[in-house]
N, C-alpha and C positions, 0 to 999 in steps of 0.2 A: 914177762919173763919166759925164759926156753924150758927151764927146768919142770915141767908138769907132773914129775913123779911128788913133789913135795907141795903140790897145791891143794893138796887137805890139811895139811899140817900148818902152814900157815892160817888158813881161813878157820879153822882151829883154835887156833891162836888168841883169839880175839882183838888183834893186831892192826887189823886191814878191814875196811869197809868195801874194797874193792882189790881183785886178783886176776889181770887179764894174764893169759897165758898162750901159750900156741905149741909148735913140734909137732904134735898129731895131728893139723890138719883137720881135726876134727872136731865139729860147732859144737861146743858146750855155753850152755849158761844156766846157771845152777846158784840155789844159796847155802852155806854153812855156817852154821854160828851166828849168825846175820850178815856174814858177807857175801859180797857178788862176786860170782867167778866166772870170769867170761872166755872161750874162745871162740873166736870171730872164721873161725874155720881157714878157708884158703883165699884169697883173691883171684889167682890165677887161674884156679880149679885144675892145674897141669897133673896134681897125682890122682884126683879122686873126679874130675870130670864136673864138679859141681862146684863154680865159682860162689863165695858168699864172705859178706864181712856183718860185720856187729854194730848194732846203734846202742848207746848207753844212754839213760835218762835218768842226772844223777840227783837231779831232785827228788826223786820217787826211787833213788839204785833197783832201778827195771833196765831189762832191755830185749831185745830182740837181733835173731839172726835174719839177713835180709839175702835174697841168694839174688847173685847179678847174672 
């Protein structure tokens, strides 16, 4: 989802076992409530100079930011 102002509310929620999000550009992954919330940051790296996307492991809702 774009919207990242309401991704605590959600994962809050108890709603969602999983919450990727993006707009900021900036890598979160984080848990709430038990849920994963992921941003995979940027691919292109064109605003912040630091290209990186996100691996999910949803066996285990782990994951990691990986920077290309």
């Amino acid at each position: 989802m774009h919207e990242h102002h309401i991704i605590d509310a959600l994962a809050k929620s108890g709603c969602y076992d999983l919450v990727i999000y993006g707009h900021t550009h900036t890598p979160d992954i984080r848990t709430v409530n038990n849920t994963l919330i992921i941003n995979p940051g940027e691919a292109s790296g064109w605003l912040y100079g630091k290209p990186t996307v996100a691996v999910a492991d949803l066996s285990a809702m782990t994951a990691e930011i990986i920077r290309l």
